[in-house]
C-alpha positions as CSV (number, residue, x, y, z in Angstrom):
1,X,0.0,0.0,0.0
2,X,1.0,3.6,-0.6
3,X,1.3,5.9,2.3
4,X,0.2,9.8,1.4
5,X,0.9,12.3,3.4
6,X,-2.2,14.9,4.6
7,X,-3.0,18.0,6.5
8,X,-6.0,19.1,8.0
9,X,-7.0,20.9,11.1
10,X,-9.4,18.5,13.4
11,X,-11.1,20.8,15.9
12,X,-9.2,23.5,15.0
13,X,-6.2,22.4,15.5
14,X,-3.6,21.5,12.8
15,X,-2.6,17.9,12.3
16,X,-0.4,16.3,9.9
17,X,0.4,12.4,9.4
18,X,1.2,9.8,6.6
19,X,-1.5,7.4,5.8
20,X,-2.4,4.4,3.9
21,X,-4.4,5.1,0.6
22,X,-7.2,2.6,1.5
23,X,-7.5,4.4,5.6
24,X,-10.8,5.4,6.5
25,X,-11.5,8.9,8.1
26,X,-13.2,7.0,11.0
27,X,-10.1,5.0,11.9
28,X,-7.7,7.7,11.1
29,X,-9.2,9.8,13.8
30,X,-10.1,6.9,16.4
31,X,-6.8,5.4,16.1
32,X,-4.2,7.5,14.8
33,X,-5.7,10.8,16.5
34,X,-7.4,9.3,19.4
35,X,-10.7,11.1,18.9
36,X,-12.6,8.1,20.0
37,X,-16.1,9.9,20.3
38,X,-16.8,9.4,16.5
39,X,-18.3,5.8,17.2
40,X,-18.0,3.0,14.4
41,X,-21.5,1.6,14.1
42,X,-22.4,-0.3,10.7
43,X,-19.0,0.3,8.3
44,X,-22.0,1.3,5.9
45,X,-22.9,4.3,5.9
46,X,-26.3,3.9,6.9
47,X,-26.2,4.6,10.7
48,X,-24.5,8.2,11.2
49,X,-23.2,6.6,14.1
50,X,-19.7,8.0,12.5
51,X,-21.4,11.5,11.7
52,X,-18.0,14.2,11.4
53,X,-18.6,18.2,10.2
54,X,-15.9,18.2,7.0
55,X,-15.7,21.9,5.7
56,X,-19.1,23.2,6.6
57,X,-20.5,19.5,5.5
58,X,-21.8,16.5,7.7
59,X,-20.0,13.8,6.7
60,X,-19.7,9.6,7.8
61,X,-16.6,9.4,8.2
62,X,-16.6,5.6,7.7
63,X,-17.4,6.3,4.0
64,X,-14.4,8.5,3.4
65,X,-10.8,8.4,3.0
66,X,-8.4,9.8,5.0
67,X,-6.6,11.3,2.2
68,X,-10.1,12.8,1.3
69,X,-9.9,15.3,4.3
70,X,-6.1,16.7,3.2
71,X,-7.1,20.1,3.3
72,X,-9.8,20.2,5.3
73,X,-11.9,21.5,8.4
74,X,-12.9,18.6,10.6
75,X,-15.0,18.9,13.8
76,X,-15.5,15.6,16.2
77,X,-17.5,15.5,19.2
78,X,-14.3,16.7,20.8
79,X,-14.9,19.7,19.3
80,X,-18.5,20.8,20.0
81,X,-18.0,21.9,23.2
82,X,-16.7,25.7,24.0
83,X,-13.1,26.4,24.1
84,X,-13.9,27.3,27.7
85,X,-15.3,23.5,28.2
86,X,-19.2,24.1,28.4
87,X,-21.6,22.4,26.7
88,X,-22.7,23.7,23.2
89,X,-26.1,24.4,23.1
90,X,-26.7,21.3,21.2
91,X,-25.1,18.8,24.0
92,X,-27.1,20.6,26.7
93,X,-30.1,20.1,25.0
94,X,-29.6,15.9,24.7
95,X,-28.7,16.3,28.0
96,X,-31.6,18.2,29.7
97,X,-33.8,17.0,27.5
98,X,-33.2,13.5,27.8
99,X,-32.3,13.1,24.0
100,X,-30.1,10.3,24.7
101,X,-30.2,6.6,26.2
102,X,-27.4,4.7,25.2
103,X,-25.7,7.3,23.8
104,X,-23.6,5.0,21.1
105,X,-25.6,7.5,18.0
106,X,-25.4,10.8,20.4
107,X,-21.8,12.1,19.1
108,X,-22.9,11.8,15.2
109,X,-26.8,13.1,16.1
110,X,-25.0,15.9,17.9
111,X,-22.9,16.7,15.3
112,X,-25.4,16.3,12.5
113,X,-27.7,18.7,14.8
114,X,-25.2,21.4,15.1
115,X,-24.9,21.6,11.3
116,X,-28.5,21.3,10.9
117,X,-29.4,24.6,13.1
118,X,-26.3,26.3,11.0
119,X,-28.0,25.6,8.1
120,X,-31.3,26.2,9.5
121,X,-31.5,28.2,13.0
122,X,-35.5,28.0,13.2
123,X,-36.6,24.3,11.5
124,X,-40.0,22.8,12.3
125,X,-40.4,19.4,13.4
126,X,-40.7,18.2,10.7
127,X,-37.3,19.7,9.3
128,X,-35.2,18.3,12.5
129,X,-36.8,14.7,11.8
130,X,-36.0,15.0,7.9
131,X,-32.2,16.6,8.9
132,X,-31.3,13.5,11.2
133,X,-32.8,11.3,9.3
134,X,-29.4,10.0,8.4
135,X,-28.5,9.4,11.5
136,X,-30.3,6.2,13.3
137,X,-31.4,5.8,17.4
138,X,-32.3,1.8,18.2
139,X,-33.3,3.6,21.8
140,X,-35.1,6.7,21.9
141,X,-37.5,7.0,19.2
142,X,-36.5,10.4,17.8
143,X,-39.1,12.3,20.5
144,X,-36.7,13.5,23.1
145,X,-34.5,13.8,19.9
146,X,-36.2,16.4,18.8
147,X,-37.0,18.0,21.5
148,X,-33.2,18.8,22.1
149,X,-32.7,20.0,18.9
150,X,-35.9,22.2,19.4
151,X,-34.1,23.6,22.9
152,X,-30.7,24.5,21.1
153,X,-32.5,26.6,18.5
154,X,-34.7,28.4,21.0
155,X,-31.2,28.4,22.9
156,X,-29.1,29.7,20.2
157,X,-31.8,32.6,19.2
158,X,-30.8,34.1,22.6
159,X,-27.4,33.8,22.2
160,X,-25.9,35.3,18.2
161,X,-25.2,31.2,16.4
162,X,-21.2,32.2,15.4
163,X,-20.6,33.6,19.4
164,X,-22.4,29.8,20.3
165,X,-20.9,27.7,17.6
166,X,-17.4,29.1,18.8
């Protein structure tokens, strides 16, 4: 196998390394980075459980190559949080509002939330449950789901989205 050698910034910080052509993104941070939050649930693609923001983008990171992401802008759960350590809107909402249970899909639903109230700061219902829809939960049955995502966009309309996204 060829080794190629990329860098990207994961969670704003920059990161360079040699990898194998064939290396998932997935493993690449689990293993190489130790960013062990972005879980590994089908290999598929069909889950979310793997669910990364590349370059503005949510992504599964377990259907794209390592050398795919030289260049770019990678957040991880690792990263949601506030550079002073509080929850994002986003995680305090799953956790006030119950939006988890296992938690093995809560780091890719959290991700693929905060992307979703970037794109859209005021969705309906019906718009959350369309925007995860990507993303699967064996436990909760989406209600508690949504209501998180409903408290981080009434959250983040008292509080300006890029002061809370940073």
């Amino acid at each position: 196998m060829s080794n190629h050698h990329i860098a990207l910034a994961v969670n704003g910080k920059p990161v360079e390394a040699d990898v194998e052509s064939r290396l998932l993104l997935v493993h690449f941070l689990r293993e190489q980075l130790n960013l062990t939050g972005t879980h590994i649930g089908c290999d598929t693609g069909h889950c979310g459980a793997c669910t990364v923001d590349m370059n503005d983008m949510s992504i599964k990171s377990c259907m794209c190559f390592a050398v795919q992401a030289d260049g770019a802008q990678i957040t991880t759960i690792e990263g949601i949080a506030h550079a002073d350590g509080t929850l994002s809107a986003v995680q305090e909402g799953f956790r006030l509002m119950h939006g988890l249970q296992c938690g093995y899909c809560t780091p890719g639903m959290i991700l693929r939330a905060a992307r979703l109230l970037m794109e859209n700061p005021d969705p309906t219902e019906e718009e959350i449950r369309q925007g995860v829809s990507g993303n699967l939960c064996r436990c909760t049955g989406y209600m508690n789901i949504v209501k998180a995502i409903q408290y981080a966009a009434a959250k983040l309309h008292e509080t300006p989205l890029v002061e809370a996204a940073q």
